[in-house]
N, C-alpha and C positions, 0 to 999 in steps of 0.2 A: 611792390609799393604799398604801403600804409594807406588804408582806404579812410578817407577822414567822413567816419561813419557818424559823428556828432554827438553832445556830450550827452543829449538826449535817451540815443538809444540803446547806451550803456546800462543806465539807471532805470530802465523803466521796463516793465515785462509787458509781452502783445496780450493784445485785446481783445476780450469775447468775441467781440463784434466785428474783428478784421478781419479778412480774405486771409487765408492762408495760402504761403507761399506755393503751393503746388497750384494754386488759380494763376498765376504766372511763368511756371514751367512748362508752357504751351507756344507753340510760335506766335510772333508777335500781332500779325494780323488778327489772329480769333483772341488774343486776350483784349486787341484794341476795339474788337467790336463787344464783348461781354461787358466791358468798362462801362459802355454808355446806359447811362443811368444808377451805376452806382455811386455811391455819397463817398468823397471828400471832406474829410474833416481836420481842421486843424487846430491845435493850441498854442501854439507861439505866442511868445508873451505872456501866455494866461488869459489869452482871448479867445474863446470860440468860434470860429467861422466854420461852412462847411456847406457845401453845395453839390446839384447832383452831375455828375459827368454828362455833359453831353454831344460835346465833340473830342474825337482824338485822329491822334498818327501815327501810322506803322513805319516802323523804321527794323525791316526784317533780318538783318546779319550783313556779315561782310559784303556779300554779293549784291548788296542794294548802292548804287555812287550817292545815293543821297544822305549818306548815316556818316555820321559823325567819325564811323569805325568801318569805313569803306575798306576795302582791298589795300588801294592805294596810299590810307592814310597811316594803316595798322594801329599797331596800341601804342598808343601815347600818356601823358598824365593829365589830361583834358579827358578823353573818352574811357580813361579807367574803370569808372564804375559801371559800364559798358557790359565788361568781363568779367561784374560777379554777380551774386547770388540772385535768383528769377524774384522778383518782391522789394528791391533799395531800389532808391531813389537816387536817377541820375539830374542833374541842375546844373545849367552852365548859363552864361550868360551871351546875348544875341546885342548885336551893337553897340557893345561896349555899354547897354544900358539895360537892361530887360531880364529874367531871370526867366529860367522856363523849366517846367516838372515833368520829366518822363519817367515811367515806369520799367525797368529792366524786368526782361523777359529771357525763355528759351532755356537757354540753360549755361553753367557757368562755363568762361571762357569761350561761349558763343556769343561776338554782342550783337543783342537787338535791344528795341525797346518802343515805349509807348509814348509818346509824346499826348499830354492833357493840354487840349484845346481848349475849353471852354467849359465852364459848369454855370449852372440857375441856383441862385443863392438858393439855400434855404434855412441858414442860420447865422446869424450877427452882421446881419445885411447895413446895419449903422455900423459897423468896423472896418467893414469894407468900401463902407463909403469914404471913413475919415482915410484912410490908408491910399485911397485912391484919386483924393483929394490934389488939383494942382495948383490951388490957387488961381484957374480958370471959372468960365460956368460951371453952373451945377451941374456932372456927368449924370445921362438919363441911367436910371437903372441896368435896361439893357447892355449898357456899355460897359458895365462894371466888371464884367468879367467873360466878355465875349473874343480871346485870345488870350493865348499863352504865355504873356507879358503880365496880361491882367489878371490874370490866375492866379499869378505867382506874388505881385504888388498885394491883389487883395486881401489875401492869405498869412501873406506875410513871408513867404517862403523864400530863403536867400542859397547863395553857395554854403553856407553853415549846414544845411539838411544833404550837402550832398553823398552820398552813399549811406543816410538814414533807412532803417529797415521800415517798410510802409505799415507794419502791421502792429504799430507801439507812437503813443504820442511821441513829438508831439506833430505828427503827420502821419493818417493814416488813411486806408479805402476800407468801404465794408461794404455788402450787400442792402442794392436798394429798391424800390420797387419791380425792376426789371423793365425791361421793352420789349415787345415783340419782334422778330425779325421785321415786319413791314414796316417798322416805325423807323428802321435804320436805312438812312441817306448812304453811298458809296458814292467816293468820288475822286479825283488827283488831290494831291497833296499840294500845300500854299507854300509859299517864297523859297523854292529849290527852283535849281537850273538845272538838275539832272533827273530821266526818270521821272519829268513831271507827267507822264501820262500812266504813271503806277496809280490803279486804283484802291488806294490807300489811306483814305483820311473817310471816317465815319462819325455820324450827328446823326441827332432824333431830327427826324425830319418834323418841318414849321419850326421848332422852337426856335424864341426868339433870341436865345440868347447864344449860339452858334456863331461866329467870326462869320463875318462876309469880310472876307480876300484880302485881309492882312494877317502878315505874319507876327505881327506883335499882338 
């Protein structure tokens, strides 16, 4: 199957500054704890946004029921990008509404991958306002991008990036200040009904802008 890798990242060569693919050829667990605190950055559009990771989800291979690319579900054309290269971007959409960015891992034809929970703006924080905008109250800050709904709205990131290579605009991770192991929270993973007592889902601990207990 034709991975629609997007018209992006045909045209455009990776970036000084991006993680190279072999920071993703590691099981999905340790890449989803090294993620926290690395930058996010995106240009869609021609807009800068770009914040630092601070929550994610492991989504470890077949043998995990809560992966998209369980046992039971095998490969399909929904979890395709699942089964390629450790570094693209997998994007699907949750509710028939919601967009969400994981990072494929492990190795080809093995799927796992990384689900991005949450990052702390720290660039085009006004773009990510207007993008995030419902025509309700003003969203407090914090809300702006604390789950993987809002990650992906504020970003701008659609099913268009899905099997985009992360290391080439216009989506991409690079290294960021780092965290210490003690800074990182372990704990179950949000909105599954399987395997919710997999210790799986990692954040800097306090920061405020971490998902409290939705899955969007």
């Amino acid at each position: 199957m034709k991975q629609p890798t997007g018209r992006a990242s045909s045209r455009s060569r990776p970036r000084a500054d991006a993680l190279v693919s072999s920071s993703y050829s590691r099981p999905a667990e340790i890449v989803a704890r090294d993620l926290i605190g690395a930058i996010l950055t995106s240009t869609i559009d021609g807009i800068e946004t770009a914040g630092r990771i601070v929550e994610t989800e492991a989504y470890v291979g077949p043998h995990d029921p809560a992966s998209h690319a369980a046992e039971r579900i095998g490969r399909t054309a929904r979890n395709e990008p699942m089964f390629g290269e450790p570094g693209i971007a997998y994007v699907y959409r949750i509710y028939g509404i919601h967009w969400c960015l994981n990072v494929v891992t492990d190795a080809v034809d093995f799927p796992a991958a990384v689900l991005i929970r949450a990052i702390e703006p720290i660039r085009g924080i006004e773009h990510m306002r207007a993008r995030r905008h419902t025509g309700q109250k003003r969203l407090l800050d914090r809300d702006l991008t604390s789950g993987p709904g809002k990650v992906a709205q504020a970003l701008g990131i659609t099913g268009a990036h899905n099997g985009h290579r992360l290391d080439r605009a216009p989506l991409w991770v690079s290294a960021g200040s780092g965290v210490t192991p003690a800074a990182v929270t372990v704990g179950p993973r949000i909105g599954i009904t399987q395997a919710i007592d997999w210790q799986l889902r990692f954040s800097e601990a306090r920061n405020p802008y971490v998902s409290r207990g939705s899955a969007a």
